[in-house]
C-alpha positions as CSV (number, residue, x, y, z in Angstrom):
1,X,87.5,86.5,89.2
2,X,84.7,88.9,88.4
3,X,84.5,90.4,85.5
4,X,84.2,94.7,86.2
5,X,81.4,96.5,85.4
6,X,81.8,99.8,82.6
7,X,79.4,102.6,82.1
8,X,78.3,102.6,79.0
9,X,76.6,106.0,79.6
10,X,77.8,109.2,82.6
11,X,73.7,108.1,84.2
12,X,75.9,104.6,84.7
13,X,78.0,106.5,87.6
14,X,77.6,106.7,91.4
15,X,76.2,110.2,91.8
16,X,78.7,112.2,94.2
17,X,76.2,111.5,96.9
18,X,75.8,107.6,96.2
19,X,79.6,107.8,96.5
20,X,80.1,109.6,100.1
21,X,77.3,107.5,101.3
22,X,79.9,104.8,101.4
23,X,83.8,104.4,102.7
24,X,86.6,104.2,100.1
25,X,87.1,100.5,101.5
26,X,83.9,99.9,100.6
27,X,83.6,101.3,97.4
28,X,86.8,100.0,95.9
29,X,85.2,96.7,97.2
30,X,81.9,97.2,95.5
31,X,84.1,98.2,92.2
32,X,86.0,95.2,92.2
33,X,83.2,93.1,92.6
34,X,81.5,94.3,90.0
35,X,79.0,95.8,92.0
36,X,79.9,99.8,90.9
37,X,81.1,100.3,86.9
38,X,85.0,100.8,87.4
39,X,87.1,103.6,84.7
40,X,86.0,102.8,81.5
41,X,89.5,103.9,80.6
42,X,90.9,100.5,81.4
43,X,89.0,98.9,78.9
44,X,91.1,100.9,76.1
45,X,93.9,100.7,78.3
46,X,93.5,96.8,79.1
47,X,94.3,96.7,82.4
48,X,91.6,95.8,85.5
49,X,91.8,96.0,89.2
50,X,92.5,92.4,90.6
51,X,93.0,93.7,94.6
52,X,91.4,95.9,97.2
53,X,92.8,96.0,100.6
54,X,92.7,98.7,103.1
55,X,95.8,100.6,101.8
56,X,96.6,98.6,98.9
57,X,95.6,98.2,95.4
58,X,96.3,96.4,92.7
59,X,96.0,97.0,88.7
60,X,96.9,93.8,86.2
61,X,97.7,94.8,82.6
62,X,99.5,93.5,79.3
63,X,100.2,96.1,76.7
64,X,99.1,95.8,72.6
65,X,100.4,97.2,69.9
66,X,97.9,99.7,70.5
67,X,99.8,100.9,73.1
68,X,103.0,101.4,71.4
69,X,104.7,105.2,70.8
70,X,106.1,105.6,67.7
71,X,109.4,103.5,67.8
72,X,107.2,100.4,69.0
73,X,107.8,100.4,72.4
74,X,105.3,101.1,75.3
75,X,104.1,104.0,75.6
76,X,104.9,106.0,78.7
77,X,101.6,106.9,79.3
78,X,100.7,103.1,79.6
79,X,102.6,103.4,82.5
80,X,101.3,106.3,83.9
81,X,97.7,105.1,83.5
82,X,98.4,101.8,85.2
83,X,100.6,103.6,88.4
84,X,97.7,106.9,88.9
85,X,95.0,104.4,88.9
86,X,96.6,101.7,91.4
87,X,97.7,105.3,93.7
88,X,95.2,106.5,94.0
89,X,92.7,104.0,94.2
90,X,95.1,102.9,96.9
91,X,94.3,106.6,98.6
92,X,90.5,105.9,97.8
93,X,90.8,103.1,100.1
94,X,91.7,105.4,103.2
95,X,88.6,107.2,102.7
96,X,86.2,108.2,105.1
97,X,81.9,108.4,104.4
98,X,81.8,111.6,103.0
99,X,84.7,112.0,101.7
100,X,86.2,112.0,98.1
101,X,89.2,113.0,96.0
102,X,91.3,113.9,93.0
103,X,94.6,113.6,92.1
104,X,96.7,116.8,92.1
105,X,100.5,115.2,91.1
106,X,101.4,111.9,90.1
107,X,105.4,110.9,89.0
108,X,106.4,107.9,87.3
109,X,109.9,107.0,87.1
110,X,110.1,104.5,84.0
111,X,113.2,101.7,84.8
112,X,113.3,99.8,81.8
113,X,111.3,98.9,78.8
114,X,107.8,96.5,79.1
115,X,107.5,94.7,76.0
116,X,103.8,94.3,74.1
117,X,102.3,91.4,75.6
118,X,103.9,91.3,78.6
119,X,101.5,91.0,82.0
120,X,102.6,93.6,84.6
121,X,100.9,94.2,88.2
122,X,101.0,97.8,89.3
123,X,100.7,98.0,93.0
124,X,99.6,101.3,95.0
125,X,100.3,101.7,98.7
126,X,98.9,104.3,100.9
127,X,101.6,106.3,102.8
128,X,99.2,108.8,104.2
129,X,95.8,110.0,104.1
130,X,95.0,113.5,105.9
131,X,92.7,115.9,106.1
132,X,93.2,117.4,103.2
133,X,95.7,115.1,101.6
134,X,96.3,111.5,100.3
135,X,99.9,110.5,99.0
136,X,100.7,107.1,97.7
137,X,103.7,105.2,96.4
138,X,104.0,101.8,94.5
139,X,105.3,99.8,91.4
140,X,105.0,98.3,88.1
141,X,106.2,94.6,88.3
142,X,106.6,91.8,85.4
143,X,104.3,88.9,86.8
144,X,106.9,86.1,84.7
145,X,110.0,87.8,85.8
146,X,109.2,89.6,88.8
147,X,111.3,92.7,87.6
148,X,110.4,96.2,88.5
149,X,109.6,98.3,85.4
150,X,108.5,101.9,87.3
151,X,107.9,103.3,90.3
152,X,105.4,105.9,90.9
153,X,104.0,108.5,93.8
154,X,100.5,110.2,93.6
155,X,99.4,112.8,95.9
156,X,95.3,113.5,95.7
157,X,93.2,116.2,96.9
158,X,90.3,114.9,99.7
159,X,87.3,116.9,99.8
160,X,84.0,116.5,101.3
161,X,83.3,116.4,104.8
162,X,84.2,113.0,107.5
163,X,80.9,111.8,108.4
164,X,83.5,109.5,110.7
């Protein structure tokens, strides 16, 4: 597997033109390749995208202690982190040149606990990508035990124009 690529500097980005110059397909492809730095957020967070697909994306992670509230549990914004990156980078991938988004809303519905240490996949699925509008749905699942710790929904902003 490739290891990703992190900015160590903001002059490490895309520029916002370098970005629309390409489809979200593309350059969710080019980030998990290694080709484009990916959120340097998921170094802290340890988690990395592991699949692109048109529609689909997927985030791997295991929780530390450095992710732990103050009881010693996960965090819930470990959670959150994990499901608004697999959504919308699931939205990214439905993307148009030209085009480029935010989020606006994300949900998570935590189901039960994910110990430290414990691998988890989040998936993001594309449900829709408008105009103006991408929303997105998906889960976190235990890789070992295959059980679902959240589900999540993201809706982004798109901007820019469709250059088709």
């Amino acid at each position: 597997m490739t290891e990703p690529t992190y900015a160590a500097g903001p002059a490490d980005f895309l520029s916002l033109a370098e970005v629309q110059a390409m489809t979200g397909l593309d350059y969710m492809r080019a980030m998990l390749a290694g080709q484009v730095p990916t959120t340097t957020f998921a170094r802290g967070c340890n988690y990395r995208i592991t699949r692109v697909e048109a529609g689909l994306v997927e985030v791997t992670g295991t929780p530390g202690h450095e992710h732990t509230n103050a009881f010693g549990g996960v965090h819930g914004g470990w959670y959150g982190v994990l499901l608004d990156t697999a959504l919308t980078c699931a939205v990214i991938t439905g993307l148009k040149r030209g085009q480029y988004q935010t989020t606006t809303e994300y949900k998570v519905n935590m189901l039960r606990a994910i110990l430290p240490g414990t691998e988890v996949r989040a998936l993001g699925r594309v449900e829709h990508v408008g105009r103006s509008t991408g929303v997105a749905r998906g889960e976190i699942v235990g890789i070992a035990d295959g059980k679902t710790y959240a589900l999540g929904t993201a809706t982004c902003l798109i901007m820019g124009a469709s250059a088709g």
